[in-house]
TORDOBA-101904 format. One record per residue (C-alpha): x, y, z; chain; residue number from 1. Coordinates in nm, 3 decimals. Layout:
N
((X Y Z) A NUM)
...
This chain:
469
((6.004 6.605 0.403) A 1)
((5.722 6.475 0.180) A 2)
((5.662 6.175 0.387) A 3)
((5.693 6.346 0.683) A 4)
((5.430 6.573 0.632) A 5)
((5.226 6.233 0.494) A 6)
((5.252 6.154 0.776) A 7)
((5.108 6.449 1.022) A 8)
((4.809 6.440 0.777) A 9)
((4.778 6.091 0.813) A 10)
((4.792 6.114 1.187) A 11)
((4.531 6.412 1.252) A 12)
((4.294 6.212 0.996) A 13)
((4.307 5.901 1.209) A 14)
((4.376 6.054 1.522) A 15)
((4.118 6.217 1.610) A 16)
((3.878 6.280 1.287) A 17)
((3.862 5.921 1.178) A 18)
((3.868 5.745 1.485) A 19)
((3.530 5.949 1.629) A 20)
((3.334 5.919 1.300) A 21)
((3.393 5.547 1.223) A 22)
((3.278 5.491 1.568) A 23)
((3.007 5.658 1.641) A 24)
((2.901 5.567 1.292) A 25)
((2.937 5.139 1.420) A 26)
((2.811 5.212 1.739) A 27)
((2.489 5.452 1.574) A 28)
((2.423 5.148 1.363) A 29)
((2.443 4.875 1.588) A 30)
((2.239 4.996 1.856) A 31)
((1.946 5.124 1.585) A 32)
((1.945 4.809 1.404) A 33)
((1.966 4.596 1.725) A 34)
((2.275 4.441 1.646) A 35)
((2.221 4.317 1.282) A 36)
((2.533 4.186 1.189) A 37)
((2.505 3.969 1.485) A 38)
((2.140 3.849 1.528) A 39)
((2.083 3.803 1.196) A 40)
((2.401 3.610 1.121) A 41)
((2.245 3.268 1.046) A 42)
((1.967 3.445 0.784) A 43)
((2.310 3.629 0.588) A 44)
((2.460 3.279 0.572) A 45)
((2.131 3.171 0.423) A 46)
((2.102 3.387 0.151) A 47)
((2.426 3.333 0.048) A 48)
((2.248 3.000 -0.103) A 49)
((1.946 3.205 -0.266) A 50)
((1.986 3.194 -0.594) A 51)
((1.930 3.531 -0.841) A 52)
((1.593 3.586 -0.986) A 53)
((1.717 3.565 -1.361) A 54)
((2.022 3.356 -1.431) A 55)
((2.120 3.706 -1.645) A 56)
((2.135 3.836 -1.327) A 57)
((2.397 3.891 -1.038) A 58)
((2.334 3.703 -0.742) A 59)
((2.411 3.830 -0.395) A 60)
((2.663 3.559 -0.359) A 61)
((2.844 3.671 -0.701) A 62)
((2.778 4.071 -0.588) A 63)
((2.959 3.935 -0.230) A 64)
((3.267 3.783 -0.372) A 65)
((3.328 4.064 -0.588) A 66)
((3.398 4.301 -0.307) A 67)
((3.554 4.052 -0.107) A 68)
((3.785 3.989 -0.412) A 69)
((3.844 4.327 -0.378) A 70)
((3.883 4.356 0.014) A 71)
((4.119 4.000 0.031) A 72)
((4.486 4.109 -0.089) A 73)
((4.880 4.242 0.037) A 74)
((4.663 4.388 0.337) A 75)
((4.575 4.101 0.512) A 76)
((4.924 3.965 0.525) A 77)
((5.145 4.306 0.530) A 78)
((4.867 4.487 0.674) A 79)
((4.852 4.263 0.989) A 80)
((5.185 4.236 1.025) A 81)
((5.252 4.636 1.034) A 82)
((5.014 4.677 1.255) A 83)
((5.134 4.412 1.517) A 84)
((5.517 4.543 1.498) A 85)
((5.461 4.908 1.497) A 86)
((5.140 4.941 1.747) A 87)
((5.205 4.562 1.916) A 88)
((4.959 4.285 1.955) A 89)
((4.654 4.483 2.105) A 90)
((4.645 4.574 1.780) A 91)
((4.491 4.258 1.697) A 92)
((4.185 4.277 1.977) A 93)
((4.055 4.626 1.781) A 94)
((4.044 4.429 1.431) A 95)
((3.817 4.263 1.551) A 96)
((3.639 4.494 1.725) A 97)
((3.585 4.754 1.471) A 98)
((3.529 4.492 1.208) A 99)
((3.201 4.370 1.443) A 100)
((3.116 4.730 1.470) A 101)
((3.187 4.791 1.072) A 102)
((2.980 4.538 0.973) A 103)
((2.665 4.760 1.069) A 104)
((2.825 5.013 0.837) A 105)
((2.868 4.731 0.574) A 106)
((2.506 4.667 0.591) A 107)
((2.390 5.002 0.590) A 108)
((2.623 5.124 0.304) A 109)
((2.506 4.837 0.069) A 110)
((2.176 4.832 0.140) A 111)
((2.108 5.229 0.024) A 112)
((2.332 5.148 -0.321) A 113)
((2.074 4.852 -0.351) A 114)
((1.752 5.098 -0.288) A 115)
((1.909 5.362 -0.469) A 116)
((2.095 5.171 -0.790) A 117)
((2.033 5.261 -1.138) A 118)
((1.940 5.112 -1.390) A 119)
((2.123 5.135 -1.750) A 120)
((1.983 5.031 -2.121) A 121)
((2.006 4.684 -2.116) A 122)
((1.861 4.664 -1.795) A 123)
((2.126 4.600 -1.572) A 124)
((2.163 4.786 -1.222) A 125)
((2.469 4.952 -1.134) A 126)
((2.542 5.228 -0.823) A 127)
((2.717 5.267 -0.558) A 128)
((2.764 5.624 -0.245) A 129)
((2.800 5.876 -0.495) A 130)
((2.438 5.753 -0.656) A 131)
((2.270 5.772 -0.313) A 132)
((2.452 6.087 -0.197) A 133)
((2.322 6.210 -0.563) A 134)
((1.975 6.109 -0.588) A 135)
((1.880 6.094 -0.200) A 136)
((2.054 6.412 -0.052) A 137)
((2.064 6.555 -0.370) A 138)
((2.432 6.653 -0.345) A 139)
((2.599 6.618 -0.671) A 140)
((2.915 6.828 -0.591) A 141)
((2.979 6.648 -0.311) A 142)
((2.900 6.292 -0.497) A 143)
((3.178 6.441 -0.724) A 144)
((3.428 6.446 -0.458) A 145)
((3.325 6.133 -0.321) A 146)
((3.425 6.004 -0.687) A 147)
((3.757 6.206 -0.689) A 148)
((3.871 6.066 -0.360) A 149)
((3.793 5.660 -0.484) A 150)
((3.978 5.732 -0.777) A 151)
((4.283 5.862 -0.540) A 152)
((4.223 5.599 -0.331) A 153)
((4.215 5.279 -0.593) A 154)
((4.422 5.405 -0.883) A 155)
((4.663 5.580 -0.638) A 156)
((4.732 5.532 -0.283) A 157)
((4.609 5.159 -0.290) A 158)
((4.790 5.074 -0.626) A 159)
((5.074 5.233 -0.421) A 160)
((5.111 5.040 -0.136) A 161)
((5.025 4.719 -0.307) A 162)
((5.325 4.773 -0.563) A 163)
((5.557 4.834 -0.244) A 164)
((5.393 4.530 -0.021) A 165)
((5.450 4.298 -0.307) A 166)
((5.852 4.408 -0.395) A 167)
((5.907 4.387 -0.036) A 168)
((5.837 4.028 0.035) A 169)
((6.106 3.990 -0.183) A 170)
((6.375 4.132 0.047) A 171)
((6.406 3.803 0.228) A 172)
((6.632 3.648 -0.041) A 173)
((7.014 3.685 -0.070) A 174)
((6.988 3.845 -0.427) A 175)
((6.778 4.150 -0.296) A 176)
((6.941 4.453 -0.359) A 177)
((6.755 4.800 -0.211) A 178)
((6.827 4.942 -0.562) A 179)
((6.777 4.815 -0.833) A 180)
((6.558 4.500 -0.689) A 181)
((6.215 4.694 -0.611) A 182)
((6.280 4.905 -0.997) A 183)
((6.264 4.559 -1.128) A 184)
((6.015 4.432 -0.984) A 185)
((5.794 4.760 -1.036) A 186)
((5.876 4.726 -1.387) A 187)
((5.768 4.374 -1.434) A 188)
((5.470 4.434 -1.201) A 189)
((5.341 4.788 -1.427) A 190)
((5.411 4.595 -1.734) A 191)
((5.151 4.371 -1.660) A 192)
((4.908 4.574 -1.534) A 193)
((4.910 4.772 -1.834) A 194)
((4.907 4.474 -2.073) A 195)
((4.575 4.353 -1.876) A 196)
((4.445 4.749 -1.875) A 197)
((4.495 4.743 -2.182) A 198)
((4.301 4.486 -2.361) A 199)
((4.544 4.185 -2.340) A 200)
((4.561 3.929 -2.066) A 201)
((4.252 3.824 -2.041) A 202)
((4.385 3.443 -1.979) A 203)
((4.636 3.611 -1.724) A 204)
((4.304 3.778 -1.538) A 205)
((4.101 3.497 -1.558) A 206)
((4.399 3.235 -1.426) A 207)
((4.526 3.470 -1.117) A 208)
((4.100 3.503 -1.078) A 209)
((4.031 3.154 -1.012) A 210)
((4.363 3.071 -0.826) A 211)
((4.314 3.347 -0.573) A 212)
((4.042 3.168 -0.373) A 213)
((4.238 2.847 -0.368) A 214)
((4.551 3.027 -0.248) A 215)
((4.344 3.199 0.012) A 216)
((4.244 2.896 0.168) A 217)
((4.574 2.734 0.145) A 218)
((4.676 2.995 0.362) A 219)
((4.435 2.975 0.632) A 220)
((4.506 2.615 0.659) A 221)
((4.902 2.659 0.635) A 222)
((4.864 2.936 0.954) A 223)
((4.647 2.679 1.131) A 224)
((4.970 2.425 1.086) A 225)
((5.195 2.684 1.198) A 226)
((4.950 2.775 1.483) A 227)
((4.937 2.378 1.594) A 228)
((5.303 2.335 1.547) A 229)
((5.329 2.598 1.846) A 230)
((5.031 2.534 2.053) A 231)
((5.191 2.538 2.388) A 232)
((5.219 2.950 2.272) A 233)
((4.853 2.986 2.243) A 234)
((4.746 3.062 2.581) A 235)
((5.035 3.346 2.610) A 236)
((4.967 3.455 2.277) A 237)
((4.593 3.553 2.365) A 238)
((4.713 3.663 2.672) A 239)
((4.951 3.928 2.506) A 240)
((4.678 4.055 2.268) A 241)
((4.410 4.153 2.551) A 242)
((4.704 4.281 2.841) A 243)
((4.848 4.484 2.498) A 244)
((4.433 4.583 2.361) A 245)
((4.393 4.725 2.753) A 246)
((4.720 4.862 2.842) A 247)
((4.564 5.244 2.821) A 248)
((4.905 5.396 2.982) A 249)
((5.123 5.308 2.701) A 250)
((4.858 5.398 2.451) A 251)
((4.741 5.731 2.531) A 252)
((5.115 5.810 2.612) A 253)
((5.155 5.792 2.208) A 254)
((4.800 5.766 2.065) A 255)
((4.858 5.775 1.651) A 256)
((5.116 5.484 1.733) A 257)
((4.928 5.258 1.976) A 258)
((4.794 4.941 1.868) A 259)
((4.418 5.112 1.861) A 260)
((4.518 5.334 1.570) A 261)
((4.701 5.053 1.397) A 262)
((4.421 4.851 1.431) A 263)
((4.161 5.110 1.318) A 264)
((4.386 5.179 1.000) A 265)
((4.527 4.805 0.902) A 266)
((4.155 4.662 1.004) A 267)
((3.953 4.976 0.766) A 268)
((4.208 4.937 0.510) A 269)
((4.154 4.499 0.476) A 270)
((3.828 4.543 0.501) A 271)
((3.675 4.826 0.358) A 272)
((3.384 4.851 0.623) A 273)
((3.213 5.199 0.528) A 274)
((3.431 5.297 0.303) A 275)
((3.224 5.316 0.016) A 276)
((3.387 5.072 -0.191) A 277)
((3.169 4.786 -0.170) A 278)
((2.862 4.957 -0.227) A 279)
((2.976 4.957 -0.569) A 280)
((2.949 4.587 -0.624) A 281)
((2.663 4.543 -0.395) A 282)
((2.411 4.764 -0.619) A 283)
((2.471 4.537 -0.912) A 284)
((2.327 4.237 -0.734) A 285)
((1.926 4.140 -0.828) A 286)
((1.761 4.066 -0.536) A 287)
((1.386 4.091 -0.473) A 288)
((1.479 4.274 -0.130) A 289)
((1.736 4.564 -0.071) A 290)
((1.811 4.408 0.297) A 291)
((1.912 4.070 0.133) A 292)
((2.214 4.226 0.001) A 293)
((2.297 4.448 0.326) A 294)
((2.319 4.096 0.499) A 295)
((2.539 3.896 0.279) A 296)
((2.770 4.186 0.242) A 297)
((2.844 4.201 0.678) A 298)
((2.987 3.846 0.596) A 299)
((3.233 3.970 0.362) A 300)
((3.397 4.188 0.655) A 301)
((3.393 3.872 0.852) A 302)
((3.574 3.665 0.603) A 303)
((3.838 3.946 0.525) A 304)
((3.928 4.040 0.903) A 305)
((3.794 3.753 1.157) A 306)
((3.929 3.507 0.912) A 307)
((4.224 3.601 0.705) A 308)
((4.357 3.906 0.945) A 309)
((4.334 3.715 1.211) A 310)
((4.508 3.350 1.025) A 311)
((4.806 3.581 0.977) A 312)
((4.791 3.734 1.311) A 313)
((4.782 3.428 1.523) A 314)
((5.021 3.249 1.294) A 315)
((5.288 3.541 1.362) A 316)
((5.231 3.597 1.736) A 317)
((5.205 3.189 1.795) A 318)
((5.542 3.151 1.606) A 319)
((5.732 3.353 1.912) A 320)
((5.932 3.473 1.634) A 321)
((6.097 3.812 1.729) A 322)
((5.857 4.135 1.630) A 323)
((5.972 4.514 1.594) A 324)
((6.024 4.833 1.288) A 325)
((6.280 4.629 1.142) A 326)
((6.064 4.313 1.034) A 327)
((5.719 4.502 0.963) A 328)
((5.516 4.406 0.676) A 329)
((5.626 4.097 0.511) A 330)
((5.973 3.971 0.669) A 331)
((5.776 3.924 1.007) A 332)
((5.535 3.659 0.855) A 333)
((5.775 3.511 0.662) A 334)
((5.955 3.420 1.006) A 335)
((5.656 3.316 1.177) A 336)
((5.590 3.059 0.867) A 337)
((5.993 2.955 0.814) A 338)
((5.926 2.787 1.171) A 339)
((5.733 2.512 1.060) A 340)
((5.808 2.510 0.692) A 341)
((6.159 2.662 0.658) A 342)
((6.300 2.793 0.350) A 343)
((5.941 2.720 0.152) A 344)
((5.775 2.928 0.410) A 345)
((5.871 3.256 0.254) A 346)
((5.815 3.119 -0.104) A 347)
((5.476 3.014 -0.064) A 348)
((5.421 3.410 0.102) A 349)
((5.565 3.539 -0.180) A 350)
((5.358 3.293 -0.443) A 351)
((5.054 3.461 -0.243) A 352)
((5.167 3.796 -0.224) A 353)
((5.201 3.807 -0.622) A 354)
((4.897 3.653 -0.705) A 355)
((4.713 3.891 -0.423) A 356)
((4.828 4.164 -0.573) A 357)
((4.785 4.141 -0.935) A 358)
((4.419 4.074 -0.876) A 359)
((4.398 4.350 -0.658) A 360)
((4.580 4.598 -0.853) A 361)
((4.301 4.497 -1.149) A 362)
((3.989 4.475 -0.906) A 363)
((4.085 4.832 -0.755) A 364)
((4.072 4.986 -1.136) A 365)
((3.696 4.816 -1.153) A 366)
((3.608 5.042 -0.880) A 367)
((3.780 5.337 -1.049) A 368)
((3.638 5.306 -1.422) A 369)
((3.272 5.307 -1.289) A 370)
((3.398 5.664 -1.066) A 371)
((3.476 5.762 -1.438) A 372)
((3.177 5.695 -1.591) A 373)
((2.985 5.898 -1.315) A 374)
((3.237 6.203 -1.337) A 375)
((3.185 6.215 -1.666) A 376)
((2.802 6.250 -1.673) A 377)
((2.709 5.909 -1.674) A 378)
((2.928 5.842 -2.016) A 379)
((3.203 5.612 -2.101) A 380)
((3.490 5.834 -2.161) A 381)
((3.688 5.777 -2.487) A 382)
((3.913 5.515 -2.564) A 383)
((4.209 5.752 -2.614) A 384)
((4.144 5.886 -2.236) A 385)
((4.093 5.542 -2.082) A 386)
((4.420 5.431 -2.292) A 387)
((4.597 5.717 -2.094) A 388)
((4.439 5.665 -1.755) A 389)
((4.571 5.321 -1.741) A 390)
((4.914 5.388 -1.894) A 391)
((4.898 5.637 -1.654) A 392)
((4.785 5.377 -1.359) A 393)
((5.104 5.121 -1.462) A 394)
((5.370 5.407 -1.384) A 395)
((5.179 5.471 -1.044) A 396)
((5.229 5.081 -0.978) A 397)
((5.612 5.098 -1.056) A 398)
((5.671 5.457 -0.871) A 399)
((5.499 5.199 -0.583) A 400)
((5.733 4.950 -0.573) A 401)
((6.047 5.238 -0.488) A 402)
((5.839 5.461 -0.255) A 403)
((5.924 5.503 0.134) A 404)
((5.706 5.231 0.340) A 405)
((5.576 5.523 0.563) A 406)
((5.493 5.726 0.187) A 407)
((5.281 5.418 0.112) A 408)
((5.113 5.367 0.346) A 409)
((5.055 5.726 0.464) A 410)
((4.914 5.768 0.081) A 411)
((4.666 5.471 0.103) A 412)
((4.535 5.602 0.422) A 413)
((4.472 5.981 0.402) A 414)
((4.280 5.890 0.017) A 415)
((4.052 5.638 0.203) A 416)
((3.989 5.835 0.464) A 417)
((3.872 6.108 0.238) A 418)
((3.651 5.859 0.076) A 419)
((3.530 5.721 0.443) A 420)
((3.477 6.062 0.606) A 421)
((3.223 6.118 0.309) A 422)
((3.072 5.798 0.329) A 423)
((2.981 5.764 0.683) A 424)
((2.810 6.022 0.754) A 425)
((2.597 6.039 0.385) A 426)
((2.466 5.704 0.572) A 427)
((2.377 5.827 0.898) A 428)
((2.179 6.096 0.715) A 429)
((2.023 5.841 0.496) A 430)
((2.057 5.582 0.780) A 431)
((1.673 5.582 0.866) A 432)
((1.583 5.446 0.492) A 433)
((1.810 5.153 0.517) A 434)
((1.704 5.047 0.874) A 435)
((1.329 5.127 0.768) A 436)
((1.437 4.898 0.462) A 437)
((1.587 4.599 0.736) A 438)
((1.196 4.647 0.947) A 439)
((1.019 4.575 0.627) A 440)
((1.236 4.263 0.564) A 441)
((1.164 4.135 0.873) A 442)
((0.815 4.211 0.879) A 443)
((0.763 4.021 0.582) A 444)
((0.984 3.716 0.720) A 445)
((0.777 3.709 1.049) A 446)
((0.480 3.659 0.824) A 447)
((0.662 3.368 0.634) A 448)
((0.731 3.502 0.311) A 449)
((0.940 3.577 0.091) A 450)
((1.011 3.914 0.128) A 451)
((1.013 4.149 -0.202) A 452)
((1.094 4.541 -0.155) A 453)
((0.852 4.824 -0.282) A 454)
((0.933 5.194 -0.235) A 455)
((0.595 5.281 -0.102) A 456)
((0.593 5.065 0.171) A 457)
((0.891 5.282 0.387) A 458)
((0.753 5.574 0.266) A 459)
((0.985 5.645 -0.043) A 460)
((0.877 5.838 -0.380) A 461)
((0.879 5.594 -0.679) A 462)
((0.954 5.872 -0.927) A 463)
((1.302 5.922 -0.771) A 464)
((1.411 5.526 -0.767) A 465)
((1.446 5.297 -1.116) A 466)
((1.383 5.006 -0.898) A 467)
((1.129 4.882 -0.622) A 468)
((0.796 5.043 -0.833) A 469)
């Protein structure tokens, strides 16, 4: 009954709250900044070599790989693979679509936490939506419940469904047992996570931390093997994701199933375009213009859904291997890569899945502790409440691992739509400082400089910003 009702919130949220907002919200942005994320896609790859201003300092690469540490995990393997078995391939065609669209979001989003970041007493900047909703639409009740619904959404629904996505790669193996396998592996999994919380593991974090990238490239060049291996499937493959995208009878005959919804959901919940999560890492980045940081940050969508979302979904719909409820989330991928690599196929998924989660599960509670410190006036709480928070955040990961799939998932998606449906439109109100921000950068490129930010020159009041005097 719980899930089921889960479930009708999750579908009115998406279906048709969500799907309006986050839309006219891309489209708004897109069309105002003249296509930003697009035209101005060479420049973000060339900042991405700038280096910061103070080697103290965060660079807007280090800023970028921080929320795409974040953004990469269980969701663009399980994630992917939901989505093409429960809403079918079209599924596939609206990734990418409202990750092009999301990346004017991405831009917008991180360039107000960069104009509107704070600064603390040793100088370092820090920030993120419920700053800017704070100090520019001077909202701090509703910055409040932006806070609320991140912690929800990163100590909660997303700790959630990561526990479950990782326990269930594990069903593929003969000594899987629906009881008492996913208790164990919650168990292991929350002992961890608590040992890391708190204070220990430090080795452990910095190990899985600098493995991660490696074992995200490894599997963007083991898909490409298993997407060679079955070439002669490419043509029909593409061909099933655009006659599926297109094929409106079937998908307004069940809307919150069809492959757009599943594609809206799997694609906002990899990426994180708009959510308000990235902001977060964005505003601690020193940059000598707010727009620099907008830029880089649209790549980090690119490399989460055009890249990994769509290594996984290619791989599984090149594979032919049979799709449907039954093998959603990870026994369909580990199919698709058992045809090239057999029995080592679904171990090296599982090798991934692990590591993707435990950094996830850690970089989610990064998010969370800084939603803390704002909640609680700008102070760190006390070590005997953060002990409790994350003793509190290991038995969430293990009640993960035995939830309902549906439960999971219909968790992580009504908590980040909260979060989104706060977001968005705190940007289109504030939407005319950031794309004032993006003419001043350009200006000042045209004119072949450099270009550094001040607050006066879009019109802003110095008094209300710690940065840009």
């Amino acid at each position: 009954m719980f899930t089921e009702i889960l479930g009708k919130i999750d579908d009115f949220l998406y279906y048709p709250v969500l799907i309006i907002v986050m839309a006219l919200a891309g489209i708004y942005f897109t069309v105002l900044t003249k296509g930003v994320q697009i035209r101005l896609f060479p420049e973000s790859l060339r900042l991405l070599k700038e280096p910061p201003e103070d080697k103290k300092n965060v660079s807007s690469l280090q800023a970028m790989l921080v929320s795409t540490a974040s953004r990469v995990g269980t969701g663009n393997i399980i994630g992917v693979s939901t989505a093409i078995c429960l809403g079918g391939p079209g599924a596939c065609f609206w990734m990418w679509v409202m990750c092009i669209i999301g990346a004017s979001s991405a831009f917008i989003e991180s360039t107000l936490a960069q104009i509107y970041k704070r600064k603390n007493e040793d100088g370092e900047c820090y920030g993120g939506p419920a700053y800017y909703i704070e100090r520019a639409l001077h909202a701090p009740i509703l910055a409040g419940v932006f806070c609320v619904f991140l912690i929800a959404t990163y100590a909660v629904g997303f700790n959630l469904l990561c526990s479950y996505n990782l326990q269930s790669t594990f069903a593929t193996y003969s000594f899987y047992n629906e009881k008492t396998t996913p208790i164990i592996i919650g168990a292991i999994l929350a002992v961890l996570t608590g040992y890391c919380l708190l204070g220990g593991g430090k080795r452990i974090v910095k190990l899985t931390s600098l493995i991660v990238p490696i074992m995200g490239v490894a599997y963007v060049l083991i898909s490409l093997v298993v997407i060679g291996a079955n070439i002669a499937n490419v043509p029909h493959m593409f061909a099933l994701i655009f006659r599926d995208a297109f094929n409106f009878r079937a998908i307004f005959s069940g809307i919150a199933g069809s492959c757009i919804i599943y594609g809206i959901k799997r694609g906002l919940y990899s990426n994180e375009a708009g959510v308000g999560s990235a902001p977060n890492a964005s505003a601690s980045a020193k940059v000598s213009h707010p727009a620099k940081q907008g830029l880089v940050q649209t790549l980090s969508v690119y490399i989460d859904t055009l890249l990994l979302c769509t290594a996984t979904a290619l791989m599984c719909l090149a594979s032919g291997v049979a799709r449907g409820e039954d093998v959603s989330g990870a026994p369909y991928v580990q199919n698709a890569i058992s045809t090239v690599f057999g029995k080592t196929g679904p171990t090296f998924i599982t090798i991934a899945m692990v590591l993707f989660a435990f950094t996830t599960l850690l970089g989610n509670l990064y998010y969370v502790d800084n939603a803390i410190i704002f909640l609680n006036r700008k102070r760190q709480p006390s070590k005997v409440f953060m002990k409790c928070f994350h003793v509190a955040c290991a038995v969430i990961v293990m009640l993960g691992a035995v939830i309902p799939m549906n439960a999971a998932w219909a968790a992580a998606d009504i908590t980040m739509g909260g979060m989104t449906l706060i977001n968005l439109p705190a940007c289109m109100l504030l939407g005319k400082v950031a794309i004032d921000a993006l003419k001043d950068y350009e200006s000042k490129k045209k004119e072949g400089k450099n270009p550094v930010f001040l607050a006066k020159d879009i019109g802003l009041r110095e008094e209300e910003l710690d940065f840009w005097k």
